[in-house]
mmCIF file of the C-alpha atoms, coordinates in Angstrom:
data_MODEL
# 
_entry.id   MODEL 
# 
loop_
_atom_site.group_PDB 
_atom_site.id 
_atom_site.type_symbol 
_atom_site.label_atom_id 
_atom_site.label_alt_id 
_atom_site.label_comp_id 
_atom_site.label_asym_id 
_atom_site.label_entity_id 
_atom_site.label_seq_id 
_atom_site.pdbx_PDB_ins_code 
_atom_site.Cartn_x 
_atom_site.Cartn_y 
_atom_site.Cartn_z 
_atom_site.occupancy 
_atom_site.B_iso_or_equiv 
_atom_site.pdbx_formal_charge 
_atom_site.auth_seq_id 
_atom_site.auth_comp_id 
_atom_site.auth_asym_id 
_atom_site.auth_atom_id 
_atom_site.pdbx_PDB_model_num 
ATOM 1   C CA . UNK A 1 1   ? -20.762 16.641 68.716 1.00 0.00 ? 1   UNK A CA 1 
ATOM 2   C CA . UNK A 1 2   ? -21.370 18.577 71.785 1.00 0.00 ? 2   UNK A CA 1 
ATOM 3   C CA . UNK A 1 3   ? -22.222 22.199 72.164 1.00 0.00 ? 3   UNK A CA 1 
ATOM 4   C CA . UNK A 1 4   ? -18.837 23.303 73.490 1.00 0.00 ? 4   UNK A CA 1 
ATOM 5   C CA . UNK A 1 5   ? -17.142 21.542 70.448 1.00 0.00 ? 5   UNK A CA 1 
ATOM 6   C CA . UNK A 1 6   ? -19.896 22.980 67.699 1.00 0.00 ? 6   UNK A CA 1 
ATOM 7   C CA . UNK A 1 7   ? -18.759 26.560 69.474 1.00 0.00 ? 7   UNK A CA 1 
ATOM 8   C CA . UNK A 1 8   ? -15.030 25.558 69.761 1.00 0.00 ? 8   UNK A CA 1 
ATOM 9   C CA . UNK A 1 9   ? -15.547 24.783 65.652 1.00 0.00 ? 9   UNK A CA 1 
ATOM 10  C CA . UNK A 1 10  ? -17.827 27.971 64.956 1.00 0.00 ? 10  UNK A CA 1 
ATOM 11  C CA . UNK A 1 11  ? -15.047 30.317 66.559 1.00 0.00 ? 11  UNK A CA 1 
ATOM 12  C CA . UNK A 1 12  ? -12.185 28.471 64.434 1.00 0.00 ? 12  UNK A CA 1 
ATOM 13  C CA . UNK A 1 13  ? -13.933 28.800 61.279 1.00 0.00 ? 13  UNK A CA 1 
ATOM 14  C CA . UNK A 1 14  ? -15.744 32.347 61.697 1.00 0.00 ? 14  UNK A CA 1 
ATOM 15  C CA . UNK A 1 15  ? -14.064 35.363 62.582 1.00 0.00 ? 15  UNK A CA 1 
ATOM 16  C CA . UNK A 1 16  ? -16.772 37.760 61.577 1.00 0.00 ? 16  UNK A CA 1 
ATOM 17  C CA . UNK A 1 17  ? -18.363 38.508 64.959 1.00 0.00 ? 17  UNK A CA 1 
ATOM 18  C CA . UNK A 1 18  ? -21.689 39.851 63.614 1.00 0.00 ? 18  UNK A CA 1 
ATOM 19  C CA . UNK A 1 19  ? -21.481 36.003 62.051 1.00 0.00 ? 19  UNK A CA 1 
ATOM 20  C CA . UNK A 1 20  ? -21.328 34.741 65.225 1.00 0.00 ? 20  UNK A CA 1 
ATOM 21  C CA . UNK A 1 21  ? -23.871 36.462 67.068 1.00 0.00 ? 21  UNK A CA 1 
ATOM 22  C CA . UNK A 1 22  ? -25.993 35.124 63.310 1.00 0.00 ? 22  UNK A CA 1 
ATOM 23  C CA . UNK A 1 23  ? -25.427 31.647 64.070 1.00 0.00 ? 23  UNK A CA 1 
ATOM 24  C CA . UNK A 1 24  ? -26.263 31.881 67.748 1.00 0.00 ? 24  UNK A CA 1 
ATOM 25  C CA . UNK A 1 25  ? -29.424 33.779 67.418 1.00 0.00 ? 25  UNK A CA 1 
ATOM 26  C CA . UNK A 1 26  ? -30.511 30.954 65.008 1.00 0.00 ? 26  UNK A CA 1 
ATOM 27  C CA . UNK A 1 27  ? -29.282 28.545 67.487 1.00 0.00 ? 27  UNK A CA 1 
ATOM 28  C CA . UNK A 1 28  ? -31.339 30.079 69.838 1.00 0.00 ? 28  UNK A CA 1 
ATOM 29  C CA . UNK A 1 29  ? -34.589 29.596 67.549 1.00 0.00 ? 29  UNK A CA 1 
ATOM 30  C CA . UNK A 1 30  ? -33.903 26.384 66.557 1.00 0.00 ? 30  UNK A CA 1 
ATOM 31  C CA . UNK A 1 31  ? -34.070 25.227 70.251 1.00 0.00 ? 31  UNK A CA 1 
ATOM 32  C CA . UNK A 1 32  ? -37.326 27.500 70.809 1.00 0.00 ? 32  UNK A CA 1 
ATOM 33  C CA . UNK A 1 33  ? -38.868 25.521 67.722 1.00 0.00 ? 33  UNK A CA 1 
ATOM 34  C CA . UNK A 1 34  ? -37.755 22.234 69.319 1.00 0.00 ? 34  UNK A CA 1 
ATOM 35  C CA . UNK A 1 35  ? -39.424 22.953 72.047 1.00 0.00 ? 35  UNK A CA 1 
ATOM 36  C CA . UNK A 1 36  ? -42.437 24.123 70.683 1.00 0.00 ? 36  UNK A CA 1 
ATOM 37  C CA . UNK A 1 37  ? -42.713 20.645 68.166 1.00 0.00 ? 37  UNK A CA 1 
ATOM 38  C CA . UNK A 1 38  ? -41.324 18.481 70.980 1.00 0.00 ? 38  UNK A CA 1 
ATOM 39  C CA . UNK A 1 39  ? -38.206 17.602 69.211 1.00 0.00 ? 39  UNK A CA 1 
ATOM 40  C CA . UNK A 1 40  ? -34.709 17.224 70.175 1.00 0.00 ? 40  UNK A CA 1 
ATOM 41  C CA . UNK A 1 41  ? -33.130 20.569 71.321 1.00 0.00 ? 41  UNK A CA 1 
ATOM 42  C CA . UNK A 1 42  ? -29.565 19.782 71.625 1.00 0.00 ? 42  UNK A CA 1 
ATOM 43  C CA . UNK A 1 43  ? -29.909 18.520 67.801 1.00 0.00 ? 43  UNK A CA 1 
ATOM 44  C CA . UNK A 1 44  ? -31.960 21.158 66.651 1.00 0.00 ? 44  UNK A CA 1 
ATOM 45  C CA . UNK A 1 45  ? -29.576 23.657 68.257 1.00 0.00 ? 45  UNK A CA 1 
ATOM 46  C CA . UNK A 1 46  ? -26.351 22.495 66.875 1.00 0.00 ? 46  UNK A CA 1 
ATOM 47  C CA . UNK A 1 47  ? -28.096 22.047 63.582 1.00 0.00 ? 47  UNK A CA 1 
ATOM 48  C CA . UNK A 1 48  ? -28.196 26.213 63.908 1.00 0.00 ? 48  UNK A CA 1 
ATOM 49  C CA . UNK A 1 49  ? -25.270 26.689 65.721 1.00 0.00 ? 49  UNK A CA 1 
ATOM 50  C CA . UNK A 1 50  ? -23.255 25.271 62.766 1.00 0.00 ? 50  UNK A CA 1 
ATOM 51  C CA . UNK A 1 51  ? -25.081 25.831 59.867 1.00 0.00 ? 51  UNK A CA 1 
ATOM 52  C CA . UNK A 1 52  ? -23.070 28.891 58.479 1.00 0.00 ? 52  UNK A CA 1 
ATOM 53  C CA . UNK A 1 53  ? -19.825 27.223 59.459 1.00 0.00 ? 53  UNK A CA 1 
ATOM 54  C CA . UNK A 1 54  ? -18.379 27.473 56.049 1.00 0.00 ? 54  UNK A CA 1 
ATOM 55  C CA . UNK A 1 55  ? -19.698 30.993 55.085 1.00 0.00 ? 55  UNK A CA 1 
ATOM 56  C CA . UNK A 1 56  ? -16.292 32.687 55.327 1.00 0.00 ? 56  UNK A CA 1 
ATOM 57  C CA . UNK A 1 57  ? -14.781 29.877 53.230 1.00 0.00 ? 57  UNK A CA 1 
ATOM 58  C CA . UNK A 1 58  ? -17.444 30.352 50.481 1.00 0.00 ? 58  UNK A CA 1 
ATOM 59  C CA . UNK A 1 59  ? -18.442 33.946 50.584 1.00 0.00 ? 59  UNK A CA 1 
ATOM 60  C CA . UNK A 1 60  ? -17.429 34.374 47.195 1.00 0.00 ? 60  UNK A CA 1 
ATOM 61  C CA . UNK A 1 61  ? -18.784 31.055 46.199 1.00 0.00 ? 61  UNK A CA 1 
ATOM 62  C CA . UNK A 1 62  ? -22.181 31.409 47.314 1.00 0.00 ? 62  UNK A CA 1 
ATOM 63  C CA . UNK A 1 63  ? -22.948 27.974 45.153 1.00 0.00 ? 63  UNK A CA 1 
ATOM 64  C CA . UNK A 1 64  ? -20.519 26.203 47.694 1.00 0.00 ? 64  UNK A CA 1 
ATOM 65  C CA . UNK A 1 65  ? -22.092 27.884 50.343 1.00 0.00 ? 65  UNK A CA 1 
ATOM 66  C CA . UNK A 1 66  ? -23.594 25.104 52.785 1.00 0.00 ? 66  UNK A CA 1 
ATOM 67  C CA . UNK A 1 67  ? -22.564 22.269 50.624 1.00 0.00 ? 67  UNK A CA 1 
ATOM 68  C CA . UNK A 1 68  ? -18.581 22.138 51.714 1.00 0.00 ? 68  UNK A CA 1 
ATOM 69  C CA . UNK A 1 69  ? -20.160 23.286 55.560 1.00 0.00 ? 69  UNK A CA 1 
ATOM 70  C CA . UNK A 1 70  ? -22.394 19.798 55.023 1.00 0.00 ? 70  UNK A CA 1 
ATOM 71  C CA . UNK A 1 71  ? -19.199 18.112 53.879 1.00 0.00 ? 71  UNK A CA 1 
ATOM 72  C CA . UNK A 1 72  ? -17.042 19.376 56.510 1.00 0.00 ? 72  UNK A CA 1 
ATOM 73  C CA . UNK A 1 73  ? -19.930 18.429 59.412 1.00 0.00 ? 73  UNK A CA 1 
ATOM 74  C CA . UNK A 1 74  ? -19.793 15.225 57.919 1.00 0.00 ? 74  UNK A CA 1 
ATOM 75  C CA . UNK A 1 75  ? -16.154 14.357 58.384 1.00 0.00 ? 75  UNK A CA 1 
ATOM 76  C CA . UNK A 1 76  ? -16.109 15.373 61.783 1.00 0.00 ? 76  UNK A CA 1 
ATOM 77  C CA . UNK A 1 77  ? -18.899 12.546 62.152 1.00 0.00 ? 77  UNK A CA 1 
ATOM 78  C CA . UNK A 1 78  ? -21.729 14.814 63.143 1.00 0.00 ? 78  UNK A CA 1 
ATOM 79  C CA . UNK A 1 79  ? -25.257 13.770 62.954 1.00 0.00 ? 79  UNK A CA 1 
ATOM 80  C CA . UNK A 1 80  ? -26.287 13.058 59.339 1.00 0.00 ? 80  UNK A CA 1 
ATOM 81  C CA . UNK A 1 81  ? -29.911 15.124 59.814 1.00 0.00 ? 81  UNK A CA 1 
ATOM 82  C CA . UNK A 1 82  ? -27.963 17.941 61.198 1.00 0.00 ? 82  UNK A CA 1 
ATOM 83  C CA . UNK A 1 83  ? -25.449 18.048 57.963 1.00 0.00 ? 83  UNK A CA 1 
ATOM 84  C CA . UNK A 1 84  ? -28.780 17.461 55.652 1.00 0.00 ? 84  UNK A CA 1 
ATOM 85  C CA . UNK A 1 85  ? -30.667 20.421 57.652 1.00 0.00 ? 85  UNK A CA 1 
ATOM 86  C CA . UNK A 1 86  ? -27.134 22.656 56.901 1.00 0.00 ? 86  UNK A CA 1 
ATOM 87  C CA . UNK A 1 87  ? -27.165 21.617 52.862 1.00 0.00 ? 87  UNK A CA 1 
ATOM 88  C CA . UNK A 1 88  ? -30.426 22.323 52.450 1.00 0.00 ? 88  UNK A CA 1 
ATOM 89  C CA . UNK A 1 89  ? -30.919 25.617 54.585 1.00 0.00 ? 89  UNK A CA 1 
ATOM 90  C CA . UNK A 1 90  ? -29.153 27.673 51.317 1.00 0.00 ? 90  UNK A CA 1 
ATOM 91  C CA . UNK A 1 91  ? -32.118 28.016 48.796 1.00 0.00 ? 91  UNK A CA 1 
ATOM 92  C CA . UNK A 1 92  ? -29.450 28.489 45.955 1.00 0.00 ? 92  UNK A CA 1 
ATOM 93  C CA . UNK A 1 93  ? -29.235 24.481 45.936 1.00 0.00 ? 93  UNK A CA 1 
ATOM 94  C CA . UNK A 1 94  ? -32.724 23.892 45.187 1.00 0.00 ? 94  UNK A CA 1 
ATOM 95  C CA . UNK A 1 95  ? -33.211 21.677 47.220 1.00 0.00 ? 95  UNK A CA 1 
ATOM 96  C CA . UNK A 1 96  ? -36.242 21.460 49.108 1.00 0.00 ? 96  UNK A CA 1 
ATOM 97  C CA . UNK A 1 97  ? -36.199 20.452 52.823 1.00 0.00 ? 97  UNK A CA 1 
ATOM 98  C CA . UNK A 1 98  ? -38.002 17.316 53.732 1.00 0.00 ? 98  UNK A CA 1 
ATOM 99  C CA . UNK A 1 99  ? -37.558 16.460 57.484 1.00 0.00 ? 99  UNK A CA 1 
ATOM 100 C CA . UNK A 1 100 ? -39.128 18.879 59.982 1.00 0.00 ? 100 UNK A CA 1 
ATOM 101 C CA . UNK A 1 101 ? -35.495 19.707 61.195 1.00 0.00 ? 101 UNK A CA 1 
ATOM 102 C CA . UNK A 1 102 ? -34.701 21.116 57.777 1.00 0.00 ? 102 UNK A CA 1 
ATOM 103 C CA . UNK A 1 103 ? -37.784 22.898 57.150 1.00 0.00 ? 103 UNK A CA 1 
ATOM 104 C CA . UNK A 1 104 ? -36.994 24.944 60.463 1.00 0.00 ? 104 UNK A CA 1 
ATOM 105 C CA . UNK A 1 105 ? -33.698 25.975 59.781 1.00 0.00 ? 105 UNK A CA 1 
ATOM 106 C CA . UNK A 1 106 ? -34.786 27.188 56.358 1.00 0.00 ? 106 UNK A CA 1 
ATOM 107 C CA . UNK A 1 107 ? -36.980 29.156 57.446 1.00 0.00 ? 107 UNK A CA 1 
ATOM 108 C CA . UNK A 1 108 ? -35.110 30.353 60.824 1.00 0.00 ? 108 UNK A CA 1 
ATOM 109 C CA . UNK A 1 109 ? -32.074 31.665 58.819 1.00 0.00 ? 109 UNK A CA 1 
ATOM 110 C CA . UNK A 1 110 ? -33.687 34.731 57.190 1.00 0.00 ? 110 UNK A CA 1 
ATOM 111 C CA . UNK A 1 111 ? -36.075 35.414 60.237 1.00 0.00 ? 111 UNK A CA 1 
ATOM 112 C CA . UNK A 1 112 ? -32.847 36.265 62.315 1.00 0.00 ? 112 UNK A CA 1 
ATOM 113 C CA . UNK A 1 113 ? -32.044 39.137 60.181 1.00 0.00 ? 113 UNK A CA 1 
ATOM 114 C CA . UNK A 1 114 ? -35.156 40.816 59.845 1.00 0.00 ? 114 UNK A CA 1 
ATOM 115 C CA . UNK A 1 115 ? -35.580 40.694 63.971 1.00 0.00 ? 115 UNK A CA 1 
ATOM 116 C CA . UNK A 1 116 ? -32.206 42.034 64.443 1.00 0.00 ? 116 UNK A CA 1 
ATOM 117 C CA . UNK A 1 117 ? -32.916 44.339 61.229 1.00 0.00 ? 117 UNK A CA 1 
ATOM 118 C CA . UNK A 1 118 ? -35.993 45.754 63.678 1.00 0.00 ? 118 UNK A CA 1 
ATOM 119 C CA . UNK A 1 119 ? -34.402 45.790 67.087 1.00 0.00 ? 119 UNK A CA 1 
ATOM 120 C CA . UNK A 1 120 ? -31.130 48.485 65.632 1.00 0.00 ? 120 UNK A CA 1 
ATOM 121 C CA . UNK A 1 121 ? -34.044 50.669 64.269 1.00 0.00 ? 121 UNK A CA 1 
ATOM 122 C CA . UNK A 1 122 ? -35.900 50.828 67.723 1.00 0.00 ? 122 UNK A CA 1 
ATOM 123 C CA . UNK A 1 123 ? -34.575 53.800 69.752 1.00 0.00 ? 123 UNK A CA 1 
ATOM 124 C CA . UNK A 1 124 ? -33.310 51.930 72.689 1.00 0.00 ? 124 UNK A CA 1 
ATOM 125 C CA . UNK A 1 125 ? -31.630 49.567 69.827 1.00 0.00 ? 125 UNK A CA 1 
ATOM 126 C CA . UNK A 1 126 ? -32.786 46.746 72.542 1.00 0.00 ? 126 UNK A CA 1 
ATOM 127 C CA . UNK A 1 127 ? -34.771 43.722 71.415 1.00 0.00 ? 127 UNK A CA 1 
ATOM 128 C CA . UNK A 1 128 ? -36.173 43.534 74.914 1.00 0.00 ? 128 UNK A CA 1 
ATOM 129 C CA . UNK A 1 129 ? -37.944 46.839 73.497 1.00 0.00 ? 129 UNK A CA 1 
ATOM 130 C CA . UNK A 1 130 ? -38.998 44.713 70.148 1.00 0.00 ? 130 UNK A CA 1 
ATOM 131 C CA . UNK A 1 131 ? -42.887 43.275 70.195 1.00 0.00 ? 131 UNK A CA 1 
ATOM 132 C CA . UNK A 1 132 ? -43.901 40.999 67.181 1.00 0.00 ? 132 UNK A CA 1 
ATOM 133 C CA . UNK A 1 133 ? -46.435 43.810 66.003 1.00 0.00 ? 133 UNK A CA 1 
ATOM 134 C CA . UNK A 1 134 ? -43.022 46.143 64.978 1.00 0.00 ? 134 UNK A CA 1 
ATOM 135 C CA . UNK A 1 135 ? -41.405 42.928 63.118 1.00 0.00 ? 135 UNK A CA 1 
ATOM 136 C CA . UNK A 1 136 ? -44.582 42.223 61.300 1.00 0.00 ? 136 UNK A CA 1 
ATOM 137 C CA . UNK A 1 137 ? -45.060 45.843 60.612 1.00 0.00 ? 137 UNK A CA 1 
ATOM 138 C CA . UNK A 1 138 ? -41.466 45.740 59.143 1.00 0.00 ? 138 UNK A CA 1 
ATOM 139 C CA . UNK A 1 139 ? -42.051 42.161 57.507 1.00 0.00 ? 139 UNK A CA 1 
ATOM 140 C CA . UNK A 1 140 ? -44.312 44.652 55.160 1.00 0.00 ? 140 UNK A CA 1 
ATOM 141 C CA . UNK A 1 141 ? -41.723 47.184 54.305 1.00 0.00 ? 141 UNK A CA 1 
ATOM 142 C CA . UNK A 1 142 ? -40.106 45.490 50.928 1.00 0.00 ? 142 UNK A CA 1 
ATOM 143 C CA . UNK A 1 143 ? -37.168 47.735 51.226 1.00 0.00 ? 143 UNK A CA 1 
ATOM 144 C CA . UNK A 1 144 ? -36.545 46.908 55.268 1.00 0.00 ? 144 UNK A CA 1 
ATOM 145 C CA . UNK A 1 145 ? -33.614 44.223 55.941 1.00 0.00 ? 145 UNK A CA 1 
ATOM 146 C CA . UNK A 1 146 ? -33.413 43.184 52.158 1.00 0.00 ? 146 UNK A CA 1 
ATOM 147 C CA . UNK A 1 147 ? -31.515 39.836 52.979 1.00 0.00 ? 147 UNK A CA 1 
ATOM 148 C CA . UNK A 1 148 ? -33.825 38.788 55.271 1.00 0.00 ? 148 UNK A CA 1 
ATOM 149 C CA . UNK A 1 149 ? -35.900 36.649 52.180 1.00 0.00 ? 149 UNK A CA 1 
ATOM 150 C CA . UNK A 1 150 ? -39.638 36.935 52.951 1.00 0.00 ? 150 UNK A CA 1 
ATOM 151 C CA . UNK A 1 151 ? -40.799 34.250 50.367 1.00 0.00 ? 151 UNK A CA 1 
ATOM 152 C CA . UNK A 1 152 ? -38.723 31.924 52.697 1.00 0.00 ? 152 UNK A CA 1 
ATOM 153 C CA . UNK A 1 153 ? -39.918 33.217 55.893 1.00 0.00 ? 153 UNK A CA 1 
ATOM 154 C CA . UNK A 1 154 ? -43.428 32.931 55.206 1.00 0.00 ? 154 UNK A CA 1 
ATOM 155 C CA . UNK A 1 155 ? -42.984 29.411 54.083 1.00 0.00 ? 155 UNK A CA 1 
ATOM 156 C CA . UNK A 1 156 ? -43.184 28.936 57.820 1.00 0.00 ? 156 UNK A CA 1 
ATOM 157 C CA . UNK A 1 157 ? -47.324 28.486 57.489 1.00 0.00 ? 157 UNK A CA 1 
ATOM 158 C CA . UNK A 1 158 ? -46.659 25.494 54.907 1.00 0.00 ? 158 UNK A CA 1 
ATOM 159 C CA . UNK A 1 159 ? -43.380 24.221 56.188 1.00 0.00 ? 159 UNK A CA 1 
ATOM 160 C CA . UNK A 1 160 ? -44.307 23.921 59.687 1.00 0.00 ? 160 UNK A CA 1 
ATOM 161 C CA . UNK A 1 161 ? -47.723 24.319 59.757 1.00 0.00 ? 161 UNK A CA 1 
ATOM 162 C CA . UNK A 1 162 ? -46.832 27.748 62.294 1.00 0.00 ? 162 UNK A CA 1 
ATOM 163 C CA . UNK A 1 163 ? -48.434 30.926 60.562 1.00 0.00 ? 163 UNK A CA 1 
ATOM 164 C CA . UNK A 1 164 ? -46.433 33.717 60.540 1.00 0.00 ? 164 UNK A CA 1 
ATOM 165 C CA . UNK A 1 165 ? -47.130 35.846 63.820 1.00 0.00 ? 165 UNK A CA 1 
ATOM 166 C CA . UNK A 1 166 ? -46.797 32.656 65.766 1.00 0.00 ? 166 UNK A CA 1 
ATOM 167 C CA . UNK A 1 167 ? -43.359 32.058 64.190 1.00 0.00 ? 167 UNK A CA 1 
ATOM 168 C CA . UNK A 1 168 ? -42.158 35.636 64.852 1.00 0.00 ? 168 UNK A CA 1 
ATOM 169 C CA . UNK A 1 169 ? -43.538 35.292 68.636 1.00 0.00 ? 169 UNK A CA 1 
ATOM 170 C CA . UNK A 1 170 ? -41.377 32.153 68.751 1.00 0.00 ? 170 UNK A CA 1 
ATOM 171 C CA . UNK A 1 171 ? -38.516 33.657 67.037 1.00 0.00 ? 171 UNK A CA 1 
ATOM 172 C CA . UNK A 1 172 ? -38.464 37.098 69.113 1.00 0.00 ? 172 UNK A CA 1 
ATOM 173 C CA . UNK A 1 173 ? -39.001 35.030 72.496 1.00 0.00 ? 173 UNK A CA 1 
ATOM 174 C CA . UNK A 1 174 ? -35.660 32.734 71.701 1.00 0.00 ? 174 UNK A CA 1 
ATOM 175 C CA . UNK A 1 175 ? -33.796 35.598 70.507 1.00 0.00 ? 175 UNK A CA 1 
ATOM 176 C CA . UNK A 1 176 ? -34.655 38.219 73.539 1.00 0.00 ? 176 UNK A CA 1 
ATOM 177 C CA . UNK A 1 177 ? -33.436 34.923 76.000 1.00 0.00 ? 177 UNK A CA 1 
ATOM 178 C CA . UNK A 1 178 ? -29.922 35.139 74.435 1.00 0.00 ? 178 UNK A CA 1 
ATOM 179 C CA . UNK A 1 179 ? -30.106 39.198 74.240 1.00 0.00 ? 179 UNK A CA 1 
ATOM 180 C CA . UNK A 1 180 ? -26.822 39.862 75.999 1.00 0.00 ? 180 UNK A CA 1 
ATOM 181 C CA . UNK A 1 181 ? -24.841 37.277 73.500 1.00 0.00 ? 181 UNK A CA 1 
ATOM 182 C CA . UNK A 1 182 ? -26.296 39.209 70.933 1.00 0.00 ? 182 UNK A CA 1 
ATOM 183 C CA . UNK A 1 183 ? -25.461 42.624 71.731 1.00 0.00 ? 183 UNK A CA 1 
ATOM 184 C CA . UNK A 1 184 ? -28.830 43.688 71.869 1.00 0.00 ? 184 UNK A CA 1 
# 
């Protein structure tokens, strides 16, 4: 599948914009971490690009939640470590993420959140304006961006072998290069 039919798909199947703007920005880091490991960023991106592409369907399923998304990838023939990555990236499966491409986009979901999270509280509400020193100030604050999971996050030092201030750098860098899709 090719980026212009993984977006073609994402804006069929989501209509929640802030959704959208989710699964790009996770796109986004996906590629970044790609990069940094010297893996495949086309892959890698579409593996983020469409791994919510069944949250709509199962928002009040959240068992079902990246398993019918896997399924779905699946029947349109797409890469079978890109539908593993997307069934494993939902925690509620327990499922633990094996391959290096799955271990990312656990751990890129939630960090996503918490960066946007910190960019609407700056005063410009610009993540241009964002440094890693405000996100790992907020990475403290328990109560800050609630659904952004920590435990998960910070699995980025065993997961990937990245500890965590490298993995926000990475993160914040991927996300400020898409800025304008984002809105921010």
């Amino acid at each position: 599948m090719t980026r212009e039919q993984a977006l073609e798909l994402v804006n069929q199947k989501i209509k929640n914009q802030n959704l959208v703007k989710h699964v790009l920005a996770v796109e986004a880091v996906m590629r970044q971490l790609a990069e940094h490991f010297g893996e495949n960023r086309d892959k890698w991106g579409l593996a983020g690009l469409l791994h919510d592409i069944d949250y709509e369907q199962t928002k009040d399923k959240p068992d079902e939640h990246s398993r019918l998304g896997s399924q779905q990838l699946k029947e349109l023939g797409v890469d079978e470590e890109i539908c593993l990555a997307v069934l494993k990236h939902n925690a509620a499966h327990g499922l633990a993420p094996a391959t290096k491409i799955e271990k990312a986009l656990f751990v890129s979901d939630p960090i996503t959140g918490l960066i946007v999270a910190a960019a609407l509280v700056m005063p410009s509400k610009k993540i241009a304006d964002l440094t890693e020193e405000n996100i790992l100030n907020r990475f403290k604050e328990k109560g800050f961006a609630r659904g952004a999971n920590r435990d998960i996050i910070k699995q980025c030092e065993s997961l990937l072998g990245l500890p965590l201030e490298e993995f926000v750098g990475i993160s914040l860098r991927a996300m400020q290069s898409i800025s304008n899709g984002l809105g921010l």
